[in-house]
C-alpha positions, 0 to 999 in steps of 0.5 A: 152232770157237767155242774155236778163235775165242777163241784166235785173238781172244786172241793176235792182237787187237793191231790196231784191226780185230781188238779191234773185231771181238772186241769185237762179237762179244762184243757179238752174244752177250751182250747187245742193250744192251751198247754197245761200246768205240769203234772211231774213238780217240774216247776214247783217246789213241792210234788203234785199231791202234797197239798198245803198242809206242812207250814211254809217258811214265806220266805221269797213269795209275795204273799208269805204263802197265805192261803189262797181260793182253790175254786177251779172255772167251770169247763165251759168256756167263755168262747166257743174254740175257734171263735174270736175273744168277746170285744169289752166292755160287752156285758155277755157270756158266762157269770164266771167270766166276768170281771168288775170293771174297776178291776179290769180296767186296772188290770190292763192298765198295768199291762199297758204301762209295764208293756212300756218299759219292760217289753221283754216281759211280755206281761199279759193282765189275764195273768194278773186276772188268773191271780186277782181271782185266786187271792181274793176272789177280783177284790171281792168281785170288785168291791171298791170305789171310785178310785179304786179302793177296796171299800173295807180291807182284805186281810189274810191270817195272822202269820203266826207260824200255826199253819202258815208262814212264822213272819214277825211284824215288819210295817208296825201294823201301817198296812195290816193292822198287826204289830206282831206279825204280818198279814197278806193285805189287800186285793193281790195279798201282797205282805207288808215286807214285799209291799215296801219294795214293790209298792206302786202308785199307779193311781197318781193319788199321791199313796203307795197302798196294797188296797187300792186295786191300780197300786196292787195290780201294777206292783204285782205285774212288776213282781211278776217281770223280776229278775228279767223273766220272759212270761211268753216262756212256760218256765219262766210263767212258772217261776213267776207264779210260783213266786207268788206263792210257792206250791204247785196247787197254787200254780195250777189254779192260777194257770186254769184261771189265766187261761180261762180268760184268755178264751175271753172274759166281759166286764160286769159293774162293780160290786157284781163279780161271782165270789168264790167259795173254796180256800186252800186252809179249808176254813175260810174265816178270814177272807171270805164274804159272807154273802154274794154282793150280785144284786138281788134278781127282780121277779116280772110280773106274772102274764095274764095267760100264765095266771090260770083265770079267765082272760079278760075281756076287752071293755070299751072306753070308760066303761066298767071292765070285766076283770082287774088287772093285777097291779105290775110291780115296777121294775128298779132302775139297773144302775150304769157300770161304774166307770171309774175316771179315764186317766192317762196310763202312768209310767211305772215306778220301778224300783231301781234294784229290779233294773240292774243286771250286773255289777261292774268293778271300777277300782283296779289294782290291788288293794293293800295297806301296812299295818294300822294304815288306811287303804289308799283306794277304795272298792268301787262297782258300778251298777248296769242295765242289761243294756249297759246303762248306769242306774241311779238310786241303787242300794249297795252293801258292801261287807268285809269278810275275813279273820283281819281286824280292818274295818270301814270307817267308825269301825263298822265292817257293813256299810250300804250306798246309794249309786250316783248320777254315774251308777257308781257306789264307793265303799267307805275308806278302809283302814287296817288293823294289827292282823296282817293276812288277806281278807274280802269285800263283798258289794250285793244289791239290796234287795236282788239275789244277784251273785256278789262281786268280792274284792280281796285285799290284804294287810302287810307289816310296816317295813323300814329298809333302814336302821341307824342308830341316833348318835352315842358313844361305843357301849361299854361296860365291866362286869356287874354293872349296866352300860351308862349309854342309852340306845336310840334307833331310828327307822326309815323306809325309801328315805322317810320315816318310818312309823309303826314298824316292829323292830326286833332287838337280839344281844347275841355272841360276838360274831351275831349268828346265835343268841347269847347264852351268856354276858349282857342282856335286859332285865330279868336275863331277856336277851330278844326284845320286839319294840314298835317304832313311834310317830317319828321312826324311832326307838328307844332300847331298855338298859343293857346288864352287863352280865358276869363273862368279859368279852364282846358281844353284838346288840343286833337289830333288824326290821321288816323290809330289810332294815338292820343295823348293829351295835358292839357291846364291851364288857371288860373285867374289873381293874386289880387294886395295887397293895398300900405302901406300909407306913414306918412305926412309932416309939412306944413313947410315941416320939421318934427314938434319938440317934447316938451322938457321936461323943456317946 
């Protein structure tokens, strides 16, 4: 009955009552304090009985949410309650609760090693063992070599977005063979974009490599511990496996498993460990052996009682016996376990992102510069352990948002670096553009969720607190023609030059209130002008019309910061021109007429 309930469990546990009833189960058997998985979605994304069948996105899993093995232990424990764990490597217990020895010993061994460096975690490798089992059923029941090896690879679906998570190619087929999209690859299905920041050499053989059972195990124990989780928490064990492939179903196979083996487990040779049948996409082409990879039982030869002919008779020395003896069929050899090399444990390698807690400004002050100016300090932020330590080799982005045209240098507005010796990251030099207004960086580590730091900066026009006009004689000018002098102004700010700055130039009445209607103006009748001061702070005015109305007027100049001056314009009315003085007239003769002499 039991074994017909298991069978039924394993193929029908696709809704929320039937895995929460397994589970349960499983539970009442096996031990009082095991607690088991949520039946109400409370640690999942999607409620209990959904199942797997709308396509997942992959994004933030391990495995792009590949499909998984769904087969559920039996509900026999290991162990008797009560009774303590089976001591390893004994070779006893139930076939299910075996574990191939490369396997398990690699399992332990990044429990031991992330113990070391992340006691916080509290990781334990029956954890790891639950999830191994799940995704590729312990390497195939350990099927690798000595070092470790999965003896051909284990590959997952094309990632195709039929089904499954849509994930273009990110390795360019390294790891799984497919330059189009991704596969979940080797025995903990890791895809190839979570294998490049995770990816372990637990091995010490010089490779980071998803199929190799010590690397896999390793990444996924330090997967697992991200985002300083505590697994001895249920939400945060949640979480964890949740990570891993986001659905309840998924998370609660891998808790049956995780507690399964926590009620004991033993070690069987490699090459030996049970296959499990079931997968969550109901097809199982991809991932699935062929055939059960336990060696193939002996058969003893059958006793003389059992054979059903008359038992023979004793024969004395060399004399004729009574009755042959079938021959006995020699019973092969049992191989030893394969015991894969002692090494010491070897420190994790984790990524540096994974260790850092927070972001600490260093740069104070305010960040603010002129117009087409550079920026004289730069955002800065250190990268900290939850002990305050700093961390070194952490990728930081550093992003300018806002509507300002300020950029980094070479113009880019994204910029990644890497923390120093310090734990500190600069930005790039900022230099502003011609939009004045406030703007932000933000400073993320690549590769962590944390919130971003922002700093806000902002850009100001160039100012001049003074204006002066360079030299020249008084503007003056008749009506209709154009003022002969040239107008040059020279702009400083605190005494130094002034470069850049916007000077606007106003020819207004004589008391220079209002903008004239009338008199002088630049070409085409503009009477207001904005001009940009050169690399030496000056100027250089248009020619000035005069205009048709005599008077005075004022050329008025002023500049951001408080700079102005004015220039007095004259325009005068033409001088009248005297009458000539009329000339005598000639003789018709054309010589001049004679007086009368006096004796006429």
């Amino acid at each position: 009955m039991s074994a017909h309930l298991g069978r039924r469990l394993r193929k029908g546990a696709t809704s929320g009552a039937v895995v929460a009833a397994a589970v349960a189960a499983l539970a009442a058997s096996q031990a009082p304090e095991m607690t088991p998985p949520p039946t109400d979605n409370a640690g999942g994304d999607r409620a209990i009985g959904a199942g797997d069948t709308a396509p997942p996105s992959g994004d933030g899993s391990a495995t792009g949410d590949s499909p998984y093995y769904t087969e559920l232990p039996p509900l026999n424990t290991p162990n008797k309650p009560g009774l303590p764990p089976v001591k390893l490597p004994v070779i006893t217990g139930p076939a299910q609760a075996g574990i191939p020895a490369s396997v398990l010993a690699a399992y332990q061994r990044a429990e031991q090693s992330i113990r070391s460096t992340a006691p916080g975690c509290n990781l334990p490798w029956q954890l790891l063992a639950g999830i191994g089992k799940v995704e590729s059923g312990q390497a195939r029941g350990g099927r690798v070599d000595a070092n470790g090896t999965t003896l051909s690879p284990i590959l997952g679906p094309k990632l195709d977005g039929v089904g499954f998570a849509n994930i273009s190619d990110t390795d360019d087929g390294a790891f799984d063979g497919d330059r189009t999209h991704d596969r979940a690859v080797g025995p903990m299905q890791f895809i190839p974009s979570t294998w490049a920041t995770w990816g372990q050499d637990a091995n010490s053989d010089g490779k980071k490599d998803p199929n190799n059972i010590y690397d896999a195990a390793q990444a996924a124990g330090l997967y697992l511990c991200a985002n300083d989780r505590n697994l001895a928490l249920k939400a945060d064990l949640d979480r964890a496996i949740l990570s891993y492939n986001r659905s309840t179903e998924y998370l609660n196979t891998v808790m049956s498993w995780f507690e399964y083996y926590r009620r004991g487990t033993h070690q069987v040779p490699d090459g030996t460990g049970v296959l499990p049948v079931d997968r969550s996409d109901d097809r199982g082409q991809d991932n699935r052996p062929t055939s059960p990879l336990s060696p193939a039982p002996t058969t003893p030869a059958p006793k003389p009682s059992e054979t059903g002919g008359p038992k023979p008779k004793p024969t004395k020395p060399g004399g004729p016996s009574e009755v042959t003896k079938p021959p006995v069929k020699p019973t092969p050899p049992v191989k030893p376990p394969v015991t894969p090399p002692t090494k010491p444990p070897v420190p994790p390698t984790v990524p540096p992102a994974v260790k850092v807690a927070r972001l600490a400004v260093v740069s104070s002050g305010p960040l603010t510069a002129t117009t087409g100016s550079a920026f004289t300090k730069a955002p800065t932020v250190a990268a900290l352990d939850a002990a305050g330590a700093p961390i070194t080799g952490v990728s930081i982005r550093f992003e300018i948002t806002g509507t300002t045209d300020t950029r980094f240098s070479g113009g880019a507005t994204t910029a990644t670096v890497t923390t120093g010796s310090a734990g500190i990251a600069a930005a790039p030099a900022l230099r502003a553009g011609e939009k004045t207004g406030s703007f932000t960086v933000k400073a993320t580590v690549v590769g962590r969720g944390m919130d971003a730091t922002v700093f806000t900066a902002t850009v100001t026009e160039r100012q001049a607190d003074a204006l002066a006009r360079v030299g020249g004689d008084p503007l003056s000018a008749t009506i209709g023609t154009t003022f002969g002098q040239s107008v040059q102004v020279k702009a400083t700010d605190k005494g130094a030059i002034a470069p850049g700055v916007l000077v606007t130039a106003v020819i207004a009445d004589a008391a220079g209130t209002e903008e004239s209607a009338d008199g002088p103006s630049f070409k085409d009748g503009v009477r207001r002008l904005v001009l940009k001061t050169d690399e030496n702070g000056l100027i250089s005015l248009p020619a000035i019309l005069a205009g048709d109305k005599a008077g005075e007027y004022v050329l008025r100049l002023t500049a951001p910061g408080g700079g102005t001056t004015e220039i007095k314009l004259i325009v005068t009315a033409p001088t009248a021109t005297p009458s000539p003085t009329p000339e005598p007239t000639s003789s018709g003769t054309g010589s001049p007429e004679a007086s009368p002499s006096p004796s006429a």
